[in-house]
N, C-alpha and C positions, 0 to 999 in steps of 0.2 A: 474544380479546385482539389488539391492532394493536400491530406491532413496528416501529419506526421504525430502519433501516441507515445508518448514514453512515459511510464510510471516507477515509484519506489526508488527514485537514484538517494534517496536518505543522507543527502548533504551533512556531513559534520556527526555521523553516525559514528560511536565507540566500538561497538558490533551489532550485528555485521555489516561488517566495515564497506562504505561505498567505495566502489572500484572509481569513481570520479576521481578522486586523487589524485591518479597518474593522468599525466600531461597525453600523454598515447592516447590511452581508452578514451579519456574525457575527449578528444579529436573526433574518436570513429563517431560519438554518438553525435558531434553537435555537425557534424557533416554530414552525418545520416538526416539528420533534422532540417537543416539549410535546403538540401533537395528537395523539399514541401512549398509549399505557399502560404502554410499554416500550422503551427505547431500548439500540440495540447500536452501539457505535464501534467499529467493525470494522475495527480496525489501525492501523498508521503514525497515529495520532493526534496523538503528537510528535515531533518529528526529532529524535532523539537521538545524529545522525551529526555535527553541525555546531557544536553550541556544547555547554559544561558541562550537567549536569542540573541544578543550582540554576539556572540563566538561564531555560533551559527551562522549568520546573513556574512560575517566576516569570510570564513569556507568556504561558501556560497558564490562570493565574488567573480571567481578565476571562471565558473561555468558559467554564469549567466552573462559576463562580461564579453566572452567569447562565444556565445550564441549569439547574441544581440549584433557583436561584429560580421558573425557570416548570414545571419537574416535580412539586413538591412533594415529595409521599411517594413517588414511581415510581421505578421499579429502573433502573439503568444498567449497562450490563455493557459491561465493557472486552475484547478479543479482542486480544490485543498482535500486530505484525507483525516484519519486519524491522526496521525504523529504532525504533521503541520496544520493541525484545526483550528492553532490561534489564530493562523491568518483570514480566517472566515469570523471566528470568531472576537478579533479586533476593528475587523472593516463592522460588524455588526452594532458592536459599541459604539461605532463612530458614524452611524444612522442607515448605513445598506439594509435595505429590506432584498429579503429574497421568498418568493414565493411558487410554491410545485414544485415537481421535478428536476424540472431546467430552468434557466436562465440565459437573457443575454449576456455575452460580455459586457462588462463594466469596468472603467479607471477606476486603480486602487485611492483610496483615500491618502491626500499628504498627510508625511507625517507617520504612515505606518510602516510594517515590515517589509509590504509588497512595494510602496512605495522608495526604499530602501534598495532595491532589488531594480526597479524599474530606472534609476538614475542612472546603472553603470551600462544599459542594456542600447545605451546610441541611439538609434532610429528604431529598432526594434519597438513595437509597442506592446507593454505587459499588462494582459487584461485575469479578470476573476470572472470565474463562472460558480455557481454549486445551487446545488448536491452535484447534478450535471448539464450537460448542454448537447445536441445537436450538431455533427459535423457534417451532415446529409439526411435528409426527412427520416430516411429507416433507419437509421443510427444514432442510439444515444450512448454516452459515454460516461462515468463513474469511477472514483476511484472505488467504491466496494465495498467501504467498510460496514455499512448498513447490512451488512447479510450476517454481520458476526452475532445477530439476533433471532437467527435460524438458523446458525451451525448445529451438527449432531457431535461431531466432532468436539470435545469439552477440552481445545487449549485454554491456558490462562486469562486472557481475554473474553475470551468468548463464555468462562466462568461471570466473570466482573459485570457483563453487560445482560448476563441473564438472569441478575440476580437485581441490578436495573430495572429491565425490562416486564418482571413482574410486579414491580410496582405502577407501571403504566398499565390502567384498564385495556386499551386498544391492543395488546400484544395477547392478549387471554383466549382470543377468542379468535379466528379465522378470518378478521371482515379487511376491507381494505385499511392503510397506514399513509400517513399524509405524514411528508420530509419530517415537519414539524414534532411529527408524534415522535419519528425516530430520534430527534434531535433531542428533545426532553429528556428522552434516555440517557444518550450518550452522553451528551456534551459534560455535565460533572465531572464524568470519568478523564473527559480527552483535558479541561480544568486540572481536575487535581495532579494529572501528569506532567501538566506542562509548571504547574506552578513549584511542584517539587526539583523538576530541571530548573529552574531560575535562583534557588537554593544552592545550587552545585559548585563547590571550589573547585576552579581547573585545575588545581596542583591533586585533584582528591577524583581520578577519573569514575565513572561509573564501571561498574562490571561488566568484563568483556562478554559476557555469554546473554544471549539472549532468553530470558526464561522460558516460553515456549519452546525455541529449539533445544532447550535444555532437558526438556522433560519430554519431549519426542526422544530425543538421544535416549532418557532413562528406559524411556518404557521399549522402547525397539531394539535394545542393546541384551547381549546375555543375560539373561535372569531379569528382566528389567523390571516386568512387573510385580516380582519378590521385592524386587527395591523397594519401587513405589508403596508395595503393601505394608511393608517395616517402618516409611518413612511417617505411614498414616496410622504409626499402632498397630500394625499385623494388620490389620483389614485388607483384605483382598482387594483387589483392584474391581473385581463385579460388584461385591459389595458396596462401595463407593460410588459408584452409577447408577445402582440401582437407588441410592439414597439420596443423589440428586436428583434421578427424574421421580420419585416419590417427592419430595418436596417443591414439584411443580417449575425446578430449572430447567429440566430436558424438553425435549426427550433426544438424551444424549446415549451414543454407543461405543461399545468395546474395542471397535479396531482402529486403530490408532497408525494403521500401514502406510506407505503413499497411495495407494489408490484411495482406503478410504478418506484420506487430505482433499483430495482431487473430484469426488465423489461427494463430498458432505461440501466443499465450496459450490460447487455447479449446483447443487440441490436448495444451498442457501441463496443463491444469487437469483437462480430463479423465484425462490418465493418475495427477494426485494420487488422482483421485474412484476409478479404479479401484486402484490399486494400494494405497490407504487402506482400501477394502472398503467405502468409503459408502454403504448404504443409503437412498435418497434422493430423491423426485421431483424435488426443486429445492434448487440450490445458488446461494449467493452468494458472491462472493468479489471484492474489490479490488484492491491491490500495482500491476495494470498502470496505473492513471489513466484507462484507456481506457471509458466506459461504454457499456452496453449491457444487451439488444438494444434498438436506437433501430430507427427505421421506416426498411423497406428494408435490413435488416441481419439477414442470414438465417445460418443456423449456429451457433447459440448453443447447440446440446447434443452432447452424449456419443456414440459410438456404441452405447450401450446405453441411449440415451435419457433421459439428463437432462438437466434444463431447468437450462442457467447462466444469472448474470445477476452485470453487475458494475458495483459502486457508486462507481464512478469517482474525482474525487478534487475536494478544496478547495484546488487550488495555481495558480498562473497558469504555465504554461507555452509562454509563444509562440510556440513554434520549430513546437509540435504543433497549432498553430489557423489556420483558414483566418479570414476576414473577419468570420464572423457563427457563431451556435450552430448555427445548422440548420448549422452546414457541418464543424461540430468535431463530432466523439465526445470528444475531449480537452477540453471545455469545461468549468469548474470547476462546482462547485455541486448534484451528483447526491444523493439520498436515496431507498432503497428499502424500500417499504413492503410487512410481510405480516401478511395478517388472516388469522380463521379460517379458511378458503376461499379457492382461487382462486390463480392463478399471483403469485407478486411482481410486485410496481408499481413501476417506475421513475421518478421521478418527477426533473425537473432545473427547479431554483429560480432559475437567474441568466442562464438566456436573455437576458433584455432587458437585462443587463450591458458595457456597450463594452470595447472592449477597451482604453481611457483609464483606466476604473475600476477594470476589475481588475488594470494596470498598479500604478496607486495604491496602491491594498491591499496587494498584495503587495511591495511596495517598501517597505514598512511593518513585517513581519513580523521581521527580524532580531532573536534573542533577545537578541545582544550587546550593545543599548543602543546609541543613537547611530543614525548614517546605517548603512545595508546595504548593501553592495557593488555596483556598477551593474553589471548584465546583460551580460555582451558580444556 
């Protein structure tokens, strides 16, 4: 059986803006997906940080409607992440237990988002799995977002959930972490974000800039770390790291580069894989945008030897692309494919895409109706 991965297409996203939008793009992927026998949307599928979920599932429609048309009778299974956690977290309300690692698929409950989602999808049948699930014994699959409690890496995020995470005993100390434990963490945070989206006047859009990629932009940009130091009171930016991981949030580092991005997710992911008990020759998992292994991009496993691999994302974000796709890992458009046999295939659809078009698209993508906020 071939399982078709696509992660981060961030349905109804303000920025950065899903390239789903356009009728084009949106085509290549759910054609890429049809040629499976089984398709996994493995997380962040909807931004449910930025506008209401009716606007949302509204957006929504035009892709799931036209998957479900070219899948026929084929199973899709949804893996909710960070930015779409309510949807795990409403089937949970509404009595799903979920237990380990993985899961089987399961019929969303009537009456909820997924169920919302699953009526335009025809024959297609839309299932939930989480944390994750199995597409082949040696492979398990994730959206990821549980590593942002071992990033060294201090984005915004990964502040928020470490300042969480010390308050859970289980994270203090080395020993293994059960879903559950991570979930205690998290979930408040993925809460208060989704409940402040439900707040939102569409006439009133969210800001276009994503704060992480904002504050990479600061700190990578000419003088940036002057910025940042001015922004914090003159405190130098060591200063400030060092004052986090002395107050027991780190142990976070200084380089803020794309390798150390790429470098400090692989190293988080790995500690999920280990501290989860995964069993596993190969793992998938998204949340960072960042895909891989691409050619010439060594380090993609575990110190106990598994094979990662991450299915990047459907968003345009400028700030993280050089000129051309050979020159981005951040380039939108990734789908990862696993057959009987044989390591995951990575596979990326929108190479020959300018960076005109998928301006375009994503400028497109606001679920609030109307224009989307301009980029700054």
């Amino acid at each position: 059986m071939i399982t078709a991965i696509a992660s981060d297409l961030h349905i109804g996203a303000a920025s950065p803006g899903s390239v789903l939008a356009s009728p084009e793009l949106r085509r290549r992927l759910v054609e890429a997906l049809a040629d499976a026998d089984r398709v996994v949307l493995l997380g962040d599928v909807l931004e449910l940080r930025q506008a209401p979920l009716g606007r949302v599932l509204e957006a929504a429609r035009p892709f799931f409607s036209e998957l479900g048309e070219a899948l026929g009778g084929k199973q899709v299974i949804l893996v909710p992440g960070n930015h779409d956690h309510h949807l795990i977290a409403w089937e949970r309300e509404h009595g799903l237990s979920t237990d380990g690692a993985e899961s089987e698929p399961v019929t969303p409950s009537r009456g909820g988002p997924l169920a919302t989602l699953a009526a335009v999808m025809g024959e297609a049948e839309l299932t939930l799995a989480y944390p994750g699930m199995r597409p082949r014994d040696d492979v398990w699959v994730t959206h990821g977002h549980y590593l942002d409690a071992h990033n060294t890496v201090p984005a915004l995020e990964t502040l928020a959930v470490a300042v969480a995470t010390r308050r859970v005993k289980a994270f203090r100390g080395d020993q293994p972490l059960t879903p559950d434990e991570y979930e205690r963490a998290l979930t408040p945070l993925y809460g208060i974000a989704f409940r402040q989206a439900q707040r939102r006047n569409g006439d009133r859009p969210p800001t276009a800039v994503n704060p992480s990629t904002a504050l990479w932009r600061m700190l990578e940009g000419p003088g940036g770390r002057a910025r940042f130091g001015r922004l914090l009171g003159g405190v130098a930016v060591p200063v400030v790291i060092s004052t986090l991981n002395a107050a027991g949030l780190g142990p976070f580092k200084m380089d803020f580069s794309g390798r150390a991005l790429r470098l400090g997710s692989i190293h988080a992911m790995s500690e999920v894989v280990r501290r989860l008990g995964v069993d596993a020759g190969h793992v998938v998992f998204g949340h960072t945008h960042r895909t891989g292994p691409l050619e010439r991009d060594p380090g993609w496993n575990t110190p106990n030897g598994v094979n990662l691999y991450n299915s990047g994302s459907w968003v345009y974000e400028r700030a993280f692309l050089g000129p051309s796709a050979a020159e981005s890992p951040y380039w939108p458009g990734t789908v990862v494919v696993v057959e009987d046999s044989g390591a995951p295939v990575v596979r990326r659809l929108l190479d020959d895409v300018s960076h005109e078009e998928l301006a375009a698209a994503a400028a497109r993508s606001y679920a609030g109706g109307g224009e989307p906020p301009s980029a700054a």
